[in-house]
C-alpha positions as CSV (number, residue, x, y, z in Angstrom):
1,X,0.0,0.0,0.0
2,X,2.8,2.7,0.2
3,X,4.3,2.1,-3.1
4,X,0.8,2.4,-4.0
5,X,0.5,6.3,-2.2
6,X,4.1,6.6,-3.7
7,X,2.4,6.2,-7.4
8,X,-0.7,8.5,-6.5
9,X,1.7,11.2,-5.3
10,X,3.4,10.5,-8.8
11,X,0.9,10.6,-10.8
12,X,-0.9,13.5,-9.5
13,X,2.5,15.8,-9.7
14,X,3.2,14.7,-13.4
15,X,-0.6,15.4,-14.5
16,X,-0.9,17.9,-12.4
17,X,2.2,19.5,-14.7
18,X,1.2,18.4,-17.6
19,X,-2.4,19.6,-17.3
20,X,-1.5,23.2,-16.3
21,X,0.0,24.5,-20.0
22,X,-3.1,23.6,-21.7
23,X,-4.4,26.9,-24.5
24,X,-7.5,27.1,-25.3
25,X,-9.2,29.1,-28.2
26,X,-9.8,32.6,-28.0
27,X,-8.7,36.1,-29.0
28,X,-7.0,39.3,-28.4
29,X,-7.3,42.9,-29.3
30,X,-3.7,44.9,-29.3
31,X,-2.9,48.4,-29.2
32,X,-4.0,48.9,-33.1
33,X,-7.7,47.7,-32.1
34,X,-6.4,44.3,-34.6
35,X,-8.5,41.1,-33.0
36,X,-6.5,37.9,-33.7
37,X,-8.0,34.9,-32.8
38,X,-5.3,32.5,-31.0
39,X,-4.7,29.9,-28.2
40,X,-4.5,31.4,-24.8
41,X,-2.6,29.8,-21.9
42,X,-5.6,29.1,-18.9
43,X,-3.6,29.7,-15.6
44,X,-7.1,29.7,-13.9
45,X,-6.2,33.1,-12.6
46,X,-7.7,33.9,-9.0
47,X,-6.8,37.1,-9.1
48,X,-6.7,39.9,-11.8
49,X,-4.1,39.0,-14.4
50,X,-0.8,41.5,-15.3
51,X,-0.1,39.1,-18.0
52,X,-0.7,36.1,-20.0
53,X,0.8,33.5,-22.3
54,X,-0.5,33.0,-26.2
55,X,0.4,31.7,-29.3
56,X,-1.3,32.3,-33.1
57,X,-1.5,28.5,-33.6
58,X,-0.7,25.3,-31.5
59,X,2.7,25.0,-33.4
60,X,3.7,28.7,-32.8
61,X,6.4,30.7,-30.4
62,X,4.7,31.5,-27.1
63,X,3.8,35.2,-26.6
64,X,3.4,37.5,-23.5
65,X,0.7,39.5,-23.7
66,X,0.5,42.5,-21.3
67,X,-1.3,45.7,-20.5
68,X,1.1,47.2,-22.5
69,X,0.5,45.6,-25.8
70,X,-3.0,44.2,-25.1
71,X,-6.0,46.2,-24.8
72,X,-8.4,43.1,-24.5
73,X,-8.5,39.3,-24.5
74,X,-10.5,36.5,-24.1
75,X,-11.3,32.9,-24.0
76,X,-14.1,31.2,-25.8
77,X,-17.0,31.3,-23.2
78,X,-14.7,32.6,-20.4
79,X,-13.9,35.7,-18.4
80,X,-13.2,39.0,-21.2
81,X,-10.5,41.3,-19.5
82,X,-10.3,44.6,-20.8
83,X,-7.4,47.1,-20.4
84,X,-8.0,50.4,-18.6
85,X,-5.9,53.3,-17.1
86,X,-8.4,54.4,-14.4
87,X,-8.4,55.6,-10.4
88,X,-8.1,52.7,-8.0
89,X,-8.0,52.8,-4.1
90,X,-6.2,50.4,-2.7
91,X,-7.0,50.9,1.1
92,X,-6.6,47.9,2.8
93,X,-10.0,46.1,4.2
94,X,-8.4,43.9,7.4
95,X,-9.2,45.2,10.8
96,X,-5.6,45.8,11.8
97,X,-4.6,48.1,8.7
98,X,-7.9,50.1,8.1
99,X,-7.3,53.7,7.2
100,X,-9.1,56.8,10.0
101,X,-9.3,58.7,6.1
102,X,-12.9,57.8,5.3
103,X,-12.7,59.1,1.5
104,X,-10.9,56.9,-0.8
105,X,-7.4,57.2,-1.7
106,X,-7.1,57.0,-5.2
107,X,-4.0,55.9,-7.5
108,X,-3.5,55.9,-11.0
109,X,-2.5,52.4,-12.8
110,X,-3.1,50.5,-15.7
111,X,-5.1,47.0,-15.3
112,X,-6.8,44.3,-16.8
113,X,-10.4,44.2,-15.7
114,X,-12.7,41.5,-16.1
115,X,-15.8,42.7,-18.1
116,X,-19.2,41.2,-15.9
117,X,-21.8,42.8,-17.8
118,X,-21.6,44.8,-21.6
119,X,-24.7,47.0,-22.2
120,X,-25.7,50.9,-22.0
121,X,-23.6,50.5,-18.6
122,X,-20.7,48.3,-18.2
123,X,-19.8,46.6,-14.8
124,X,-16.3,45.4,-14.4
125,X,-14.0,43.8,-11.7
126,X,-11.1,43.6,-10.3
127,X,-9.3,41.0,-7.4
128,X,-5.7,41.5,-5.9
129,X,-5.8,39.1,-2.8
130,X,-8.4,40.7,-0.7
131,X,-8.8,43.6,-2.2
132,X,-12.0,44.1,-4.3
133,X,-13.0,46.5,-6.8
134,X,-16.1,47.1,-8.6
135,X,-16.0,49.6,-11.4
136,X,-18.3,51.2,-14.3
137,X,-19.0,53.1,-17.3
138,X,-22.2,54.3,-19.1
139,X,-22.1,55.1,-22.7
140,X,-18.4,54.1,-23.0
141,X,-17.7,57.3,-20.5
142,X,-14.7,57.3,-18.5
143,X,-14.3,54.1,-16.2
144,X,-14.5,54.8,-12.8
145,X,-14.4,52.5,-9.2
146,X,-18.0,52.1,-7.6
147,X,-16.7,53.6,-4.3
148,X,-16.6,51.1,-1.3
149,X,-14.5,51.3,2.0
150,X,-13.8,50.4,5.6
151,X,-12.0,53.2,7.7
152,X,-11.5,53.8,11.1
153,X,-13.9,56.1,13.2
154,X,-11.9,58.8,15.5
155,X,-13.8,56.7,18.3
156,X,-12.0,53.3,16.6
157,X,-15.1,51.4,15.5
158,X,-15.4,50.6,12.3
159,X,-17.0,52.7,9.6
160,X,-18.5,52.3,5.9
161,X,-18.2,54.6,2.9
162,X,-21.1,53.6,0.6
163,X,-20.7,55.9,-1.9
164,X,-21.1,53.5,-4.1
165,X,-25.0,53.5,-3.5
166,X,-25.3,57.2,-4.4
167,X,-23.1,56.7,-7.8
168,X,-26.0,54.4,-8.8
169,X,-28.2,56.0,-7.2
170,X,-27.6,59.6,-9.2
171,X,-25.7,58.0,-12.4
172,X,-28.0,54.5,-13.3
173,X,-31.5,56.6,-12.8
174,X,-34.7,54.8,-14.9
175,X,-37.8,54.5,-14.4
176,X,-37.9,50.8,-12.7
177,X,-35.0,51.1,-10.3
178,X,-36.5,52.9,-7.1
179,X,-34.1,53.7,-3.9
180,X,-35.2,50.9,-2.0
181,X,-33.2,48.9,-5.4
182,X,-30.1,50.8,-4.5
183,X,-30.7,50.7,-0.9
184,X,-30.7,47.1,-0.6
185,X,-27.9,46.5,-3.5
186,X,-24.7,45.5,-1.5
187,X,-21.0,45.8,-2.7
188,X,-20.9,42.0,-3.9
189,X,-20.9,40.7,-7.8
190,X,-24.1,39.0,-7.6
191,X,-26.3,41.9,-6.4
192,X,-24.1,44.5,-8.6
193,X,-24.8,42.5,-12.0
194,X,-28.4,42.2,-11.1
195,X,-29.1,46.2,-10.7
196,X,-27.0,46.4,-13.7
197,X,-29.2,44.2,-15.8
198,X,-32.6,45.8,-14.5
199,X,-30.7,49.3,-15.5
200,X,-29.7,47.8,-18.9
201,X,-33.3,46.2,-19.3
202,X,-35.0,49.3,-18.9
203,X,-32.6,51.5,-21.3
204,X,-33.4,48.3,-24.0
205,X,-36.5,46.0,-23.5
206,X,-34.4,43.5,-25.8
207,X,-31.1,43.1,-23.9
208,X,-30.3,39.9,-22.7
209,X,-27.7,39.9,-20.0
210,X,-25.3,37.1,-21.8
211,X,-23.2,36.6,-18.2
212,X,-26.3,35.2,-15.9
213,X,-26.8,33.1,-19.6
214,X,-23.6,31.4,-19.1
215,X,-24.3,30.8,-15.7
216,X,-27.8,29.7,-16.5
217,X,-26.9,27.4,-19.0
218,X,-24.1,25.6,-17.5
219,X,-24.6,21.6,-16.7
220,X,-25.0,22.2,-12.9
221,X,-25.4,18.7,-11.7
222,X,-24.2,15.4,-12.8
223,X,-25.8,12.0,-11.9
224,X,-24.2,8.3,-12.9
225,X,-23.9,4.5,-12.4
226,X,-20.6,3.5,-10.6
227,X,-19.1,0.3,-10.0
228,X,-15.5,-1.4,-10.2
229,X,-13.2,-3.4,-8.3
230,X,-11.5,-3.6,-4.9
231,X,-8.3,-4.9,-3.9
232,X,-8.3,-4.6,-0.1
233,X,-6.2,-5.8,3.3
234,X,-7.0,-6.0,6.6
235,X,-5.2,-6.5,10.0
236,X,-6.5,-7.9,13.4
237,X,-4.6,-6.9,16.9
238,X,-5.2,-7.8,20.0
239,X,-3.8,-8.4,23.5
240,X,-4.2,-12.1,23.4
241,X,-1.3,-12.8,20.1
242,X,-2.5,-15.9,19.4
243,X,-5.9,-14.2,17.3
244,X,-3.7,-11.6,15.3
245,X,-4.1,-12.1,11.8
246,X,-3.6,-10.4,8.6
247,X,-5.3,-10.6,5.2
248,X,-4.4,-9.5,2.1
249,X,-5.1,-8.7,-1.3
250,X,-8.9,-9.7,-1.4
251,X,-10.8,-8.7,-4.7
252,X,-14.5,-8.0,-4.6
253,X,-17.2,-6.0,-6.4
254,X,-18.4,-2.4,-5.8
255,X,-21.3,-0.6,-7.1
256,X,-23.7,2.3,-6.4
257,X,-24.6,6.0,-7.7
258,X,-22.9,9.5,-7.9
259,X,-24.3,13.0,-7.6
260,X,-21.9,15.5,-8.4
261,X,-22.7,19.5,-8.5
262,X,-20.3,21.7,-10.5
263,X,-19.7,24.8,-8.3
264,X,-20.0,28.1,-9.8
265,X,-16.8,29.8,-10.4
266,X,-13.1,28.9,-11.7
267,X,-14.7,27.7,-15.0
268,X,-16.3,24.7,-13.6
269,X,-13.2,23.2,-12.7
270,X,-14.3,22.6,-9.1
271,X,-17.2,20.0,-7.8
272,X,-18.9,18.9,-4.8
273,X,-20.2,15.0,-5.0
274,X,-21.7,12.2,-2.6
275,X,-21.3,9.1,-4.1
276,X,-23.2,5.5,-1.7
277,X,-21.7,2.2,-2.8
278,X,-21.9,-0.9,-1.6
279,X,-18.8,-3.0,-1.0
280,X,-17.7,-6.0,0.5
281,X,-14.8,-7.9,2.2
282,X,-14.6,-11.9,2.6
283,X,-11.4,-13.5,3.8
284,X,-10.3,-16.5,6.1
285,X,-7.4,-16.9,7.9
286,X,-6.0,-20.0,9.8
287,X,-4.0,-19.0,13.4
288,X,-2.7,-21.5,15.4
289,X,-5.7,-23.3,17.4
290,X,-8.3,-21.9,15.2
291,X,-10.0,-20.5,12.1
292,X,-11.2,-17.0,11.7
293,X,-13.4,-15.7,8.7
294,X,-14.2,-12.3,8.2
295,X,-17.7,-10.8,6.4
296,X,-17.9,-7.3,5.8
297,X,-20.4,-5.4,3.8
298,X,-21.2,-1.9,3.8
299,X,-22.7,1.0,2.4
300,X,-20.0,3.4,1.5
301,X,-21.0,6.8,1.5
302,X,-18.4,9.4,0.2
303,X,-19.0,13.2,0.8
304,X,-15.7,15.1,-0.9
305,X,-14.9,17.6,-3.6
306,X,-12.7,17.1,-6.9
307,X,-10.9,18.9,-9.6
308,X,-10.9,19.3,-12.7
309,X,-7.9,19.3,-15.0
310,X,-9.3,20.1,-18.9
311,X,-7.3,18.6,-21.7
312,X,-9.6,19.5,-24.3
313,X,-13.6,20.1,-24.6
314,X,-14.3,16.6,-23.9
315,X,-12.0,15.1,-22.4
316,X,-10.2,15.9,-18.6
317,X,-8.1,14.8,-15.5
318,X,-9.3,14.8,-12.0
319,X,-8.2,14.5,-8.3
320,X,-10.4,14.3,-5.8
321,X,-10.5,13.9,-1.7
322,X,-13.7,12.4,0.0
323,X,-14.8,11.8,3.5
324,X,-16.4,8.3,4.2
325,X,-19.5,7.5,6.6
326,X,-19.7,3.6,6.4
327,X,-22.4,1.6,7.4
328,X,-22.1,-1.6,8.2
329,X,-24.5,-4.8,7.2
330,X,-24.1,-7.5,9.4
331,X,-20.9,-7.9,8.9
332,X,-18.3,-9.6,11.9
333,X,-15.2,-11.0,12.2
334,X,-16.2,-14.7,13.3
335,X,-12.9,-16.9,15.5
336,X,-14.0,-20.3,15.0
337,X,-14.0,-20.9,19.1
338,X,-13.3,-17.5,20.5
339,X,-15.3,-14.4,20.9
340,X,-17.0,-12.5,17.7
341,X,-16.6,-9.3,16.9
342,X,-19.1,-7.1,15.4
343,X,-17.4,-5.0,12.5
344,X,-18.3,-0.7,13.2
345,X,-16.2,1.1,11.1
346,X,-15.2,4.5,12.2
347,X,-15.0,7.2,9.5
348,X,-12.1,7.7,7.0
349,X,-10.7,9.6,4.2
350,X,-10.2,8.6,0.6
351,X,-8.2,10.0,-2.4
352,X,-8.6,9.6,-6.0
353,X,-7.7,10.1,-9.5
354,X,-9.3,9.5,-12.6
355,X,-9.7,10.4,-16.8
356,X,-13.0,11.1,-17.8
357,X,-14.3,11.3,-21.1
358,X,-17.5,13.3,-22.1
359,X,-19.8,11.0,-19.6
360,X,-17.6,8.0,-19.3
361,X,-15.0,8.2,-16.8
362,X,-12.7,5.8,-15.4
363,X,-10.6,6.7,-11.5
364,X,-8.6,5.1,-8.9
365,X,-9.5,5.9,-5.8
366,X,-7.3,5.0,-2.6
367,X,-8.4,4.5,1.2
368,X,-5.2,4.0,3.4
369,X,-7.1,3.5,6.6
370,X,-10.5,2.7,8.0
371,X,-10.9,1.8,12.0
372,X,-13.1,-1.4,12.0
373,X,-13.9,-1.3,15.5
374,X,-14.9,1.4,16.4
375,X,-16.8,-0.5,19.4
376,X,-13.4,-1.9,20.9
377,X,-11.1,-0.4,23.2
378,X,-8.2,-2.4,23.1
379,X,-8.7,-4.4,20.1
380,X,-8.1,-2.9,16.3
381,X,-8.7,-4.0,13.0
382,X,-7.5,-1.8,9.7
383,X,-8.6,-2.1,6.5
384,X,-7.2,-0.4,3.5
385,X,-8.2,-0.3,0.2
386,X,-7.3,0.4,-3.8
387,X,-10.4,0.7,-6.1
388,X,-10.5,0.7,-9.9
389,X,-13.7,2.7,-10.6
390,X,-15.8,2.9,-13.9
391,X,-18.5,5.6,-14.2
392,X,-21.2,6.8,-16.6
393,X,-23.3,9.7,-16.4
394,X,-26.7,10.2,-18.0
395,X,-27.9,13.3,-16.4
């Protein structure tokens, strides 16, 4: 079993390589206003990016593209970032380093930032860490920062500029946006693209906000068949020598269901599943005055997340770590003339990686330790696990 942690630990470091210089399609605008459609380098950027890597065709040089000699870029169904020399305040937001200047402290610099919403007004944003910017134009005016910020009072309590609800409140006026809407619109990218939308819907009866449509339209959930194959050990320890026993290498038989939900931001890259199997564990073992056999069944129940590596639009890499609530069936560890023991298995962690292919998918998935019984003081049993797991989804 440790070689076999050894090769996940491999494995995952050489996908986990290979998987990160994937392009995808897109384009770029530079400083001539020339779009070229290209392959863009996905670094799956968290924050706000200074730069990225392209290249015209899969067999071209690799490019930097920067706000320099980029004024937009995009990939195909992804985030738009869009160049702009605009006022930013910077004023930090943790309780230790707020500023006693209540008005924002603005700075000059040239930035990428991601385009939200594209209409009459434009919403854009911008993340450095934990600082978070919301900004905005109307008309293609000027770009400026919706105005949000924590300061210290003189009396050290902590203190809100809002500002940001009179910008909309005085610059985004139509007829079915009252000040209760800007009243109860908070400083967060949800509630910011929606009063956007309802501005932009009222300006034009036809516009459709294409962001929530991505959003919308995304596969959200994903339910499948599972089954596949275990190769598992156990151990027996006790005071009394004579009963220790270990068994090894047992194949059996797994099967059950898997609901997986995509989560909604890093392009779907990130998941949430629960995944009940049943499995199974049969194995006999002669000690020296007796015979012991061992029947375990269980529900499996797996509770983790997982991640996505793309390769291309249908195919993709995955790790993933899960949490395991078993549930026994009848299932003991019988000594031929000693005392039973009825198997309770404590909860464990699993770890797995797979391929999958549009809804077919195929993972190995690795439990190094499960407590058997958990109803024992000073008796153990381990049981570890390697599973070959085939899956297909049809929702």
């Amino acid at each position: 079993m440790k070689q076999v942690l050894a090769l996940f630990i491999l494995l995952f470091l050489s996908f986990n390589t290979f998987s990160q210089v994937t392009f995808e399609p897109g384009y770029i605008i530079d400083n001539s206003g020339q779009k070229t459609i290209c392959l863009i380098k996905n670094n799956d950027w968290e924050n706000n990016p200074e730069s990225f890597d392209y290249k015209i065709n899969e067999a071209a040089t690799v490019l930097e593209g920067n706000v320099y000699n980029i004024a937009e870029f995009s990939i195909d169904n992804g985030k738009k970032y869009l160049r702009q020399k605009l006022e930013i305040d910077r004023s930090k937001s943790l309780v230790k380093r707020l500023s006693k200047n209540k008005n924002p402290e603005f700075i000059t610099e040239t930035l990428f930032l991601e385009q939200l919403l594209e209409g009459d007004a434009n919403l854009f944003y911008y993340e450095d860490s934990n600082l978070i910017r919301f900004f905005y134009n109307i008309n293609n005016s000027p770009t400026e920062q919706l105005v949000y910020k924590k300061y210290l009072t003189p009396d050290n309590r902590i203190g809100e500029n809002t500002d940001f609800k009179k910008q909309l409140w005085d610059e985004l006026k139509c007829d079915n946006l009252s000040l209760d809407d800007v009243k109860t619109t908070d400083y967060k990218k949800s509630e910011l693209i929606e009063f956007f939308t309802l501005y932009n819907q009222c300006k034009n009866p036809a516009y459709v906000n294409t962001t929530a449509s991505k959003i919308n339209n995304r596969k959200v959930f994903n339910l499948g068949l599972r089954a596949g194959l275990n190769s598992a050990s156990m151990d027996f320890k006790s005071p009394q020598s004579s009963t220790n026993f270990n068994l090894d290498n047992s194949s059996s038989l797994r099967f059950g269901i898997e609901l997986e939900a995509t989560l909604p931001f890093n392009r779907n890259k990130w998941s949430i599943f629960i995944q009940p199997m049943y499995q199974s564990f049969e194995g006999e073992a002669q000690l020296e005055f007796q015979n012991v056999f061992v029947d375990y069944k269980s529900i499996e129940t797996s509770i983790g997340v997982r991640h996505y590596f793309f390769l291309n639009p249908d195919s993709k890499i995955f790790i993933n770590s899960a949490f395991q609530i078993d549930s026994a069936l009848d299932s003991y560890i019988d000594f031929e003339t000693s005392s039973d023991f009825e198997i309770a298995p404590r909860t464990s962690f699993s770890f797995g990686l797979g391929f999958a292919h549009k809804n077919a998918s195929i993972k190995l998935n690795y439990n190094p330790r499960r407590a058997l019984l958990s109803n024992y003081a000073a008796i153990s049993s381990d049981y570890k696990v390697l599973s070959l797991v085939f899956g297909y989804n049809f929702l």
